[in-house]
C-alpha positions as CSV (number, residue, x, y, z in Angstrom):
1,X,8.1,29.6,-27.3
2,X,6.4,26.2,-27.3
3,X,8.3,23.7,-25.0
4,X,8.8,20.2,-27.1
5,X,7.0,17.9,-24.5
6,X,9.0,14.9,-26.0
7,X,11.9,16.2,-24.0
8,X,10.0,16.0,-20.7
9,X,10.3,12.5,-20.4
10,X,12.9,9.2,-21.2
11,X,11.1,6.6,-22.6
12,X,12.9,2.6,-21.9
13,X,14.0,1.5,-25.5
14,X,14.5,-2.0,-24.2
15,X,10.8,-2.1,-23.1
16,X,8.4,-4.9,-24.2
17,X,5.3,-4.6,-26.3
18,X,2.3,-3.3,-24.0
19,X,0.5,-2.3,-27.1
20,X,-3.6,-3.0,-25.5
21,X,-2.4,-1.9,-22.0
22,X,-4.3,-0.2,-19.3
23,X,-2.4,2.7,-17.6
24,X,-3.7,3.8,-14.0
25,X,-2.7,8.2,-13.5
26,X,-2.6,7.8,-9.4
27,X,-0.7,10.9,-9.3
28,X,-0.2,12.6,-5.5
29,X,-3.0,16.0,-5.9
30,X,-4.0,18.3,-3.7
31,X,-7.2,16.1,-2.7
32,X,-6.4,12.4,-1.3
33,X,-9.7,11.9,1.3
34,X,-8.8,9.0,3.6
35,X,-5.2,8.5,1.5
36,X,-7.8,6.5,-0.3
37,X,-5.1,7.1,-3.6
38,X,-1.9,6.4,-1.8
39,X,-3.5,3.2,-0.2
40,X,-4.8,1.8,-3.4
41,X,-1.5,2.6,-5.4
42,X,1.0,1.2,-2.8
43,X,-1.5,-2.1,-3.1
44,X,-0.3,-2.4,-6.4
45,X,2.8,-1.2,-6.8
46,X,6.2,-3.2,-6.2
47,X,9.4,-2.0,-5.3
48,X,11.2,-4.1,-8.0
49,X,8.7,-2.5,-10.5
50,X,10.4,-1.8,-13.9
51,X,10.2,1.8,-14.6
52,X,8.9,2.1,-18.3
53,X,9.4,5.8,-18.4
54,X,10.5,8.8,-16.1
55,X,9.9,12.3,-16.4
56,X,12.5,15.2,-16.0
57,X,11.2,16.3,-12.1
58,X,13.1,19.3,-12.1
59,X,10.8,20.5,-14.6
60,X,7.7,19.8,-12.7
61,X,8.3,20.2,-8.9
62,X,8.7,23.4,-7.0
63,X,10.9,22.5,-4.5
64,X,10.0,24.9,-2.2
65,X,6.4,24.6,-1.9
66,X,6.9,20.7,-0.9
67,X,10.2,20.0,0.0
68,X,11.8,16.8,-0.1
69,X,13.3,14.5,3.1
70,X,16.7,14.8,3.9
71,X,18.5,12.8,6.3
72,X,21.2,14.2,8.7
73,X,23.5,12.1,10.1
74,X,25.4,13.3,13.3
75,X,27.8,15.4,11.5
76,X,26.9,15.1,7.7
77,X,23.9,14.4,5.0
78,X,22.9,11.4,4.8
79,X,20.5,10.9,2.2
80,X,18.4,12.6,-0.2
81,X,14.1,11.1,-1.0
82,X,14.3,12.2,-5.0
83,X,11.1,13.3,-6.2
84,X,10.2,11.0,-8.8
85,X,7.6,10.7,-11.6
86,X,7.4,7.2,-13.2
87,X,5.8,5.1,-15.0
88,X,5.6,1.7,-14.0
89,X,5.4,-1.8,-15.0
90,X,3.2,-4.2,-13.4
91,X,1.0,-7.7,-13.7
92,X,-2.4,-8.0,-12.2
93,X,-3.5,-11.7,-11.0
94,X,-3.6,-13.3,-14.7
95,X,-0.2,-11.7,-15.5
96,X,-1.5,-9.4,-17.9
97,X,0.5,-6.3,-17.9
98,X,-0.6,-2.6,-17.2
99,X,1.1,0.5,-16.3
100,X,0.9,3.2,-12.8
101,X,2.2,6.5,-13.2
102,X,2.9,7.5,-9.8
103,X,5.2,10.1,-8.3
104,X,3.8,13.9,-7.3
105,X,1.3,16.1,-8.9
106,X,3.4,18.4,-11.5
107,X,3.2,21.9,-10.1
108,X,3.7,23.9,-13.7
109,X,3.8,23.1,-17.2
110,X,0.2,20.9,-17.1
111,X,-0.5,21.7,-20.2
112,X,3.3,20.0,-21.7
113,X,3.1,17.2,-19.4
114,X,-0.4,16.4,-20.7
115,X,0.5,16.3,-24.1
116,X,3.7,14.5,-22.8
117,X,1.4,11.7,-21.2
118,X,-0.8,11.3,-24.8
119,X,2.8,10.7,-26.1
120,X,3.8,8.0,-24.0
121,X,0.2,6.2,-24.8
122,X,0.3,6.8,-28.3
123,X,3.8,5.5,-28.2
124,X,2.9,2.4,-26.3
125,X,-0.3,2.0,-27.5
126,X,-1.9,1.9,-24.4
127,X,-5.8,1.6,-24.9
128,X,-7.2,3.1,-21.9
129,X,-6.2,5.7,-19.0
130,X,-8.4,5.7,-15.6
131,X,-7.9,8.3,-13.2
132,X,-8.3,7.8,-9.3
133,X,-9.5,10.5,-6.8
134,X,-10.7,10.2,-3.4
135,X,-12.4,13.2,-1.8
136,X,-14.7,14.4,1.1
137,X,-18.5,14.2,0.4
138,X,-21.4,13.4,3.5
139,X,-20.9,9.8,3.2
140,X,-21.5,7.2,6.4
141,X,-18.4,4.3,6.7
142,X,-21.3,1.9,7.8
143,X,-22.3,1.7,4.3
144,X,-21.0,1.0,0.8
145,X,-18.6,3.5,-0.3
146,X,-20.7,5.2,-3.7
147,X,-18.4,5.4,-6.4
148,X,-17.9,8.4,-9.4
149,X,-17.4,7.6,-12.8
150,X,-16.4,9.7,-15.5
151,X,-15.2,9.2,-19.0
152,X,-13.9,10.4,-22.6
153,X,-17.2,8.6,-23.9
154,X,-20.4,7.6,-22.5
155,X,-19.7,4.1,-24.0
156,X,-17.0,3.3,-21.5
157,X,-19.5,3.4,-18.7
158,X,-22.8,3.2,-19.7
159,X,-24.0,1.2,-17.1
160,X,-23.4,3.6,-14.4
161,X,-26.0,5.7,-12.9
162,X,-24.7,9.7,-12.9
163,X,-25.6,11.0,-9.7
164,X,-23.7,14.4,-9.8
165,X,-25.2,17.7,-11.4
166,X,-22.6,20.2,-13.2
167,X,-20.1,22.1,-10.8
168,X,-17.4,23.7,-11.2
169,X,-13.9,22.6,-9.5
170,X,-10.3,23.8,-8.7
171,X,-8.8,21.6,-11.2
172,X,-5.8,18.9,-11.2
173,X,-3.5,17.7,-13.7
174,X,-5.0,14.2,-14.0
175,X,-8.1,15.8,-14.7
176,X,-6.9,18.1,-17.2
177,X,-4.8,14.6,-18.9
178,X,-8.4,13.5,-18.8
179,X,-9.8,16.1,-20.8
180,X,-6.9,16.3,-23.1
181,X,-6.9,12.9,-23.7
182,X,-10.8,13.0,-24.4
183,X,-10.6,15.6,-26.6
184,X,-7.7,13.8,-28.8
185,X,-10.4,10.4,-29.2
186,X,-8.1,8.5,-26.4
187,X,-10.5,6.9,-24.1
188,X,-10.2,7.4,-20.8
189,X,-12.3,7.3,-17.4
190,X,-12.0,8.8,-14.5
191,X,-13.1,7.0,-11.0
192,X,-13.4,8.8,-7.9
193,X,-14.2,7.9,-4.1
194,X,-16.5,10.0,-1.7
195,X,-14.7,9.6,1.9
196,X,-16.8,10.2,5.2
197,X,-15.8,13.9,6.4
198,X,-15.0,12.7,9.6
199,X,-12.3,10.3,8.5
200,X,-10.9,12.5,5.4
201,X,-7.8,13.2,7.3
202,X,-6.7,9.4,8.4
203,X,-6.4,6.4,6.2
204,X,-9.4,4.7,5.1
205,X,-8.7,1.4,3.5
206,X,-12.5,1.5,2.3
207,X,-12.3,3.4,-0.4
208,X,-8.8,2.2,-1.8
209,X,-10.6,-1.2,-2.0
210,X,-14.1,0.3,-3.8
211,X,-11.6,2.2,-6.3
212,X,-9.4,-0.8,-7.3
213,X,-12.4,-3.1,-7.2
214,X,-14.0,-0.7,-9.9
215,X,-11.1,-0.1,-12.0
216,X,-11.4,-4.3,-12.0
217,X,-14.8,-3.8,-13.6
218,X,-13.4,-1.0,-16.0
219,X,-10.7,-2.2,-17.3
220,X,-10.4,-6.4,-16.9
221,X,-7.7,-5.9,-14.6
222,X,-7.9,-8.5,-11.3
223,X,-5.7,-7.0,-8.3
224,X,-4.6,-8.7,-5.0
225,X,-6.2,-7.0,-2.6
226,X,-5.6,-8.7,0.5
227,X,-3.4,-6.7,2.2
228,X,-6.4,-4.2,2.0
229,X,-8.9,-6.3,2.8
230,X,-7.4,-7.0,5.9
231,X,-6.6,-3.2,6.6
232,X,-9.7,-2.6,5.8
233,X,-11.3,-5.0,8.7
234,X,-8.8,-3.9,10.9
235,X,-9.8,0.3,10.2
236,X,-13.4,-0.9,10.6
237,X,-13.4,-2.1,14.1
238,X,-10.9,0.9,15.1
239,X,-13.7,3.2,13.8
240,X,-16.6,1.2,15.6
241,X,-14.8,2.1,19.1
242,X,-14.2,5.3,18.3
243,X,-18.2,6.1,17.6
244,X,-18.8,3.6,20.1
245,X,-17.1,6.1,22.4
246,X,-18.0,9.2,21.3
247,X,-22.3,10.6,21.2
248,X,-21.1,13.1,18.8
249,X,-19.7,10.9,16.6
250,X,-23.1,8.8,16.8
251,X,-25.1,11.4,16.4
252,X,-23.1,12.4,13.4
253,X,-23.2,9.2,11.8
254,X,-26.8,8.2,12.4
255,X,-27.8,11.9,10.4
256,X,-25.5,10.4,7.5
257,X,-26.9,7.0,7.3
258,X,-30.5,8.8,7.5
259,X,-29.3,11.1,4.4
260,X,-27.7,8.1,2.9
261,X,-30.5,5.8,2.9
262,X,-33.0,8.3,1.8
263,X,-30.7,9.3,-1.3
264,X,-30.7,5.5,-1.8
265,X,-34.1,5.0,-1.6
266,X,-34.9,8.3,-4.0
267,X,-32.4,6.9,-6.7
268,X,-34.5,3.3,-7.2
269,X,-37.8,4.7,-6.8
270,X,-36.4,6.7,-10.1
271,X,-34.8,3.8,-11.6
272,X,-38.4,2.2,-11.4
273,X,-40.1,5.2,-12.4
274,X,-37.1,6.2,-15.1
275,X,-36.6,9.7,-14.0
276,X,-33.2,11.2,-12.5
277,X,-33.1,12.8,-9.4
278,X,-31.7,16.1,-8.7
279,X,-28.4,16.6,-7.9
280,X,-28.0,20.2,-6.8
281,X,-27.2,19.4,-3.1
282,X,-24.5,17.3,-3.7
283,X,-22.7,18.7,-6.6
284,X,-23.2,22.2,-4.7
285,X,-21.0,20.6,-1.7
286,X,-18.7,19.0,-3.8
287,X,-18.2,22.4,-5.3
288,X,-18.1,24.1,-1.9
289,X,-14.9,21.9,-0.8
290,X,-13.2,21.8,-3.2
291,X,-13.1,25.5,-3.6
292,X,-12.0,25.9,0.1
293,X,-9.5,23.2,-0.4
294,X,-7.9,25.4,-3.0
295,X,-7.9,28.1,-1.0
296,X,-5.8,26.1,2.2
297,X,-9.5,26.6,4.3
């Protein structure tokens, strides 16, 4: 039996007319390098947010694999952190409105919530969905954080330069909405965020700025990013003193910027001489973690 996905979500009748609106999939996955997701999502998203539309959690979350917070209070409970997928509200700096869907990654029925998300767009008449991801690649923090783009049609990013090969990956249910979304003519992109391997595990304000500033370019939207900026300045100089500190780290980091330099230098000598460069070695690692990742390695 086919479950209706219409029924997996309430949608605000009172809601106003975001027909032309941009809605951001920031979902909580399996793959967050750096928190680079979380960071760039709570940079945007207001606690006095108007929820637009909320799905039925108890659908989507095993309880069990990530249990929720309680609270216990001397001799009773307390309180209770709901799980809770929304979708949210919000203006950018020119007040035009957009939607976040936040909340955790759904942990069953993909396939009905991603034909319940193409409902709520075709509903709203939202006219494009970006994706963020942030994950682990051989990338140095002492220079620009590279940025992934991906996309429904070739159209909505033709001016970026592909610099991954095919691979195969675990999957995630943005990436499938993605897909689905693709495949039913809604455009939608996809923008992701290599994160130095040595700071995958701790917050990196780096690559929450390079993923909002590129969903700016995207999708028109302007952000206030100065909370990040400044975390970001702040992170910076706690990194320096921990390399500064540390030969292995150095050592680490001067192979990456060597790596990272030459890549750079290979990818304009085949801008000037029109001819892509092979991307084997870094689709292959891409592949490789993500595999492990899956796997709890």
């Amino acid at each position: 039996m086919t479950l209706d996905p219409e029924e997996l979500f309430d949608l605000d009748a009172d809601r106003p007319d975001l027909s032309g609106a941009v809605l951001l999939h920031t979902l909580d996955g399996f793959v967050d390098a750096g928190a680079a997701v979380r960071l760039a999502r709570n940079a945007l998203l207001a606690h006095d947010a108007p929820v637009v539309a909320r799905f039925d959690i108890d659908q989507l979350y095993d309880y069990r694999a990530r249990r929720p917070i309680m609270r216990f209070d001397v001799d009773h409970w307390s309180g209770y952190e709901t799980p809770q997928l929304a979708l949210h509200l919000l203006h950018d700096n020119d007040d035009t409105p957009y939607l976040l869907l936040a909340g955790p990654e759904p942990d069953i029925q993909w396939e009905r919530y991603a034909a319940a998300v193409q409902l709520l767009v075709e509903r709203l008449g939202v006219r494009l969905v970006v994706g963020l991801d942030a994950f682990p690649m051989s990338v140095p923090h002492s220079r620009p954080t590279p940025i992934i783009v991906h996309g429904s049609r070739r159209d909505l990013f033709a001016d970026h330069r592909a610099w991954l090969g095919q691979i195969i990956v675990p999957a995630s249910a943005g990436h499938l909405v993605e897909y689905r979304l693709g495949s039913a003519g809604v455009d939608s992109l996809g923008i992701a965020a290599p994160v130095p391997p040595y700071l995958s595990q701790t917050e990196y304000p780096a690559a929450a700025l390079a993923l909002l500033r590129e969903v700016s370019a995207r999708a028109g939207l302007r952000f206030d990013t100065t909370s990040l900026e400044d975390a970001e300045q702040v992170n910076r100089a706690a990194i320096e003193r921990e390399v500064a500190d540390s030969e292995e780290l150095q050592t680490l980091v001067a192979a990456l910027e060597q790596q990272y330099d030459a890549a750079a230098a290979a990818a304009q000598s085949a801008i000037v001489e029109g001819d892509l460069p092979s991307a084997d070695e870094l689709g292959a690692e891409l592949e490789r973690f993500l595999a492990n990742e899956s796997r709890g390695e």
